[in-house]
C-alpha positions as CSV (number, residue, x, y, z in Angstrom):
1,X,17.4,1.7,-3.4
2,X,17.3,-1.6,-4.2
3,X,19.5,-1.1,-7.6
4,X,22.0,0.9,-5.3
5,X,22.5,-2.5,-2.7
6,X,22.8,-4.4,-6.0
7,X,25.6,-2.2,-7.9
8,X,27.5,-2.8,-4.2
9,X,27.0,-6.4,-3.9
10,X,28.6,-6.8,-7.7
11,X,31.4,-3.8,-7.6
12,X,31.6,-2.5,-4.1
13,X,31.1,-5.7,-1.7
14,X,31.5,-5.2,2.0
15,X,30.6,-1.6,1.4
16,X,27.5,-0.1,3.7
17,X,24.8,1.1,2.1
18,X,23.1,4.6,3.8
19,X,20.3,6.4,3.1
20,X,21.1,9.9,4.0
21,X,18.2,11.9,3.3
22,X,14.2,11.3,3.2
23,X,11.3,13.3,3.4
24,X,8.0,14.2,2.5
25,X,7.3,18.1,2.1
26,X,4.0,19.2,4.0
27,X,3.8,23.3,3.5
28,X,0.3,24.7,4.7
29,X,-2.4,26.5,2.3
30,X,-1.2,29.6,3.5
31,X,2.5,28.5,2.3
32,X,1.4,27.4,-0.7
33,X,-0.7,30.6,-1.3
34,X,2.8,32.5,-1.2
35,X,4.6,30.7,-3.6
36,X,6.9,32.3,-6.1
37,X,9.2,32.2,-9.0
38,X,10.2,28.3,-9.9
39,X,7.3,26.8,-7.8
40,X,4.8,29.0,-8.6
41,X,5.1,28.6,-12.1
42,X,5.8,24.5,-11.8
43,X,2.9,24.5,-10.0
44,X,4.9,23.0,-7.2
45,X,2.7,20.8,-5.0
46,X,3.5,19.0,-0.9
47,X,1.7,16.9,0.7
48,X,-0.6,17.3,3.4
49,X,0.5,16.7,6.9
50,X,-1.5,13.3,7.5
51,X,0.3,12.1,4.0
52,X,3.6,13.0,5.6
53,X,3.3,11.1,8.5
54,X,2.0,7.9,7.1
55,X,4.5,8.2,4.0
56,X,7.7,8.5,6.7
57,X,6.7,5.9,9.1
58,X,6.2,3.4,5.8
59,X,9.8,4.6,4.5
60,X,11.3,2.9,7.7
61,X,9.0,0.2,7.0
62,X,9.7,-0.6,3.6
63,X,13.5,0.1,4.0
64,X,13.4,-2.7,7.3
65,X,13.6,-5.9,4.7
66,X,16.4,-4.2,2.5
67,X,19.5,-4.6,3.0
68,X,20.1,-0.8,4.4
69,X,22.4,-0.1,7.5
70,X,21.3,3.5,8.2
71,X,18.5,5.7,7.1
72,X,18.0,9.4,7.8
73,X,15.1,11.3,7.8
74,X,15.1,14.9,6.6
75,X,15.2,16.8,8.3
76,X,13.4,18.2,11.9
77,X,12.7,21.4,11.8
78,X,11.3,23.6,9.4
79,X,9.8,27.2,8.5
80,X,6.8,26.3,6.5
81,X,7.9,27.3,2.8
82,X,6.2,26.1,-0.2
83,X,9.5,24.9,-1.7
84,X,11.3,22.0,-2.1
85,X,12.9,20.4,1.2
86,X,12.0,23.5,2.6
87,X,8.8,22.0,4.5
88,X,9.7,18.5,5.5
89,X,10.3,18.9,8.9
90,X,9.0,16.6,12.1
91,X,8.0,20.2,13.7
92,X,6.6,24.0,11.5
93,X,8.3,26.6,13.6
94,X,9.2,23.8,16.7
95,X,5.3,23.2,17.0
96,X,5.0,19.5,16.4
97,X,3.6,18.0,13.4
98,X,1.7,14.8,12.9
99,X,4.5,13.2,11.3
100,X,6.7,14.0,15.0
101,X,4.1,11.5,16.2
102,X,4.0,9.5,14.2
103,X,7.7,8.9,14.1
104,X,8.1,9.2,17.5
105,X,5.5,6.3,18.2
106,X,7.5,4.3,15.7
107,X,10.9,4.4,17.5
108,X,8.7,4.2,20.8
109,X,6.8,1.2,20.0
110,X,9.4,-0.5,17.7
111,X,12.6,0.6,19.1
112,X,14.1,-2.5,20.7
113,X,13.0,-4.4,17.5
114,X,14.2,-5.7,14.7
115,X,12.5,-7.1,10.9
116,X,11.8,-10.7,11.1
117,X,9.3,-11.8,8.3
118,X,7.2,-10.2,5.6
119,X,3.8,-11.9,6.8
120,X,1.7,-10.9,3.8
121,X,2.8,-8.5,1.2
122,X,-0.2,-8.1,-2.0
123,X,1.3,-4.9,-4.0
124,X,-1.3,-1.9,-3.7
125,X,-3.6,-4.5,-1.4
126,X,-2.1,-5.3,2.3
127,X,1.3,-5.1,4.0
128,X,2.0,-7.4,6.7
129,X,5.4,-7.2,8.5
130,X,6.7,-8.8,11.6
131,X,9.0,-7.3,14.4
132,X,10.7,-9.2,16.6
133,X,12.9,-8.1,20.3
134,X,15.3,-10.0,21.5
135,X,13.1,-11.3,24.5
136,X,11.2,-13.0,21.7
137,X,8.3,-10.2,21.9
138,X,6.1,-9.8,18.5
139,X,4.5,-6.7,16.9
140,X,2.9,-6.9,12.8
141,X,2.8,-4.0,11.5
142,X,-0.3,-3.7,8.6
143,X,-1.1,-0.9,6.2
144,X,-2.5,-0.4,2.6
145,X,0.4,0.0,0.5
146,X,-1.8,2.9,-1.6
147,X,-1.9,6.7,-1.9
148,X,-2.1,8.9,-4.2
149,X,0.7,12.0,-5.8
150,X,0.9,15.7,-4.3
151,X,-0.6,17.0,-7.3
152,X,-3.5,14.9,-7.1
153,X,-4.2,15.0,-3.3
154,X,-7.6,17.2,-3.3
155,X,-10.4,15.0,-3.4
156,X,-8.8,12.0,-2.9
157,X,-10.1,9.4,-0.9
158,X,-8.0,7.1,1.0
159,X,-8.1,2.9,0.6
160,X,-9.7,1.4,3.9
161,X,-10.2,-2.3,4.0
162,X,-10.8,-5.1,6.5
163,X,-8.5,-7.8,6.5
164,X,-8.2,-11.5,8.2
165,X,-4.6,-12.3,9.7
166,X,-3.9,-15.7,11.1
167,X,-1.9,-14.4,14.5
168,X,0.4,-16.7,16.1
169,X,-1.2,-15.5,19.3
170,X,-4.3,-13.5,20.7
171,X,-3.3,-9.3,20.3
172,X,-2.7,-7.5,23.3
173,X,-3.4,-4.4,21.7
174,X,-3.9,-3.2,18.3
175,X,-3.2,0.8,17.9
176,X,-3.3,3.2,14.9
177,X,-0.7,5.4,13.7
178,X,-0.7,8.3,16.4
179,X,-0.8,11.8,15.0
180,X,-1.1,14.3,17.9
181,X,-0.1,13.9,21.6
182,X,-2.9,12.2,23.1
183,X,-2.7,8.0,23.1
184,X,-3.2,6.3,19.5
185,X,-6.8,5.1,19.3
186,X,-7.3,1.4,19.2
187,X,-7.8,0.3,16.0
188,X,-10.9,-1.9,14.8
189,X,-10.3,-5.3,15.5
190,X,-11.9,-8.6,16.3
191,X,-11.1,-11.9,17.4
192,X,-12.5,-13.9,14.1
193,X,-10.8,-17.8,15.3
194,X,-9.1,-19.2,17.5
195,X,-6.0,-18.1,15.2
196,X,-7.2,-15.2,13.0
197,X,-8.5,-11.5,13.7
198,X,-10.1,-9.2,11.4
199,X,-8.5,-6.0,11.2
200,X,-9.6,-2.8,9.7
201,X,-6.4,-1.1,8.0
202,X,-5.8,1.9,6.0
203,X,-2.8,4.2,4.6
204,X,-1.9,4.7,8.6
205,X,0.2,1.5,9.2
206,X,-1.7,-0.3,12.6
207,X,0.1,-2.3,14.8
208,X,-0.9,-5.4,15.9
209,X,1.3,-6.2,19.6
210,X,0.9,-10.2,20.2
């Protein structure tokens, strides 16, 4: 993306730049045990549903600091088929995913906000970004920028560490990625300073509200 927004700003200045389609295929084992022709024989591979949802909400995230006007997500719906952008919907059959969670907690939580800052950003480490409203209301956002391929999902285990933030202010809350209906379970968290928490984070982005 980024070498797209720098071909515009040398040969197509003014020009928008869109991003209109992203997504994250999540067919179930019994999808994947029907597979046939191309994908069968590629050995085609999706991700699982938890890997969907953290990989979407972190496409919003990492596309917030760029210089992007629009971004799509691809798409809602789909009919669980072990192909390609034929299992990347928010819902299987209109039952709700993780990932419609996920996303939905996203626009929920961070709707009315807009990138301010990269707080702390250590390449396959921690992500730290800052939200701002226009009332001047904060939210960090924090994850570990790690995962791992489709193909090499089984057995995997994902990055967790615990991390100390100096916070402009004492959290109000601090939540994890939702990924079903119920209320996102507060994350693990202390008060470490007068200005720094600890925070536990993992490949689910947390956010910290201030």
């Amino acid at each position: 993306m980024q070498e797209v927004i720098n071909w515009r700003n040398t040969s197509a200045s003014g020009k928008q730049v869109w991003i209109t389609e992203f997504g994250y295929d999540a067919p179930t084992p019994a999808a994947m045990a029907k597979r046939v022709d191309w994908w069968l024989e590629m050995d085609w591979q999706g991700h699982t549903d938890l890997q969907q949802a953290q990989y979407l909400v972190r496409s919003f995230l990492a596309f917030a600091p760029m210089d992007i006007n629009r971004a799509y997500l691809y798409y809602f719906n789909d009919e669980d088929e072990a192909a390609f952008h034929a299992a990347s919907g928010l819902t299987r059959n209109f039952v709700p995913k993780m990932s419609f969670y996920a996303v939905k907690q996203f626009y929920n939580l961070l709707g009315d906000f807009r990138f301010a800052r990269v707080v702390k950003k250590d390449a396959g480490q921690t992500y730290v970004y800052e939200f701002r409203s226009d009332a001047g209301k904060k939210v960090w956002v924090a994850w570990s920028p790690t995962g791992v391929r489709s193909h090499l999902k089984d057995g995997y285990k994902p990055r967790t560490a615990k991390v100390t933030l100096t916070v402009p202010s004492k959290p109000v809350n601090v939540k994890t990625m939702a990924t079903a209906s119920a209320e996102a379970a507060e994350a693990e968290w202390k008060q470490t300073g007068d200005n720094t928490i600890e925070v536990t984070i993992g490949e689910s982005p947390v956010y910290i509200i201030l």
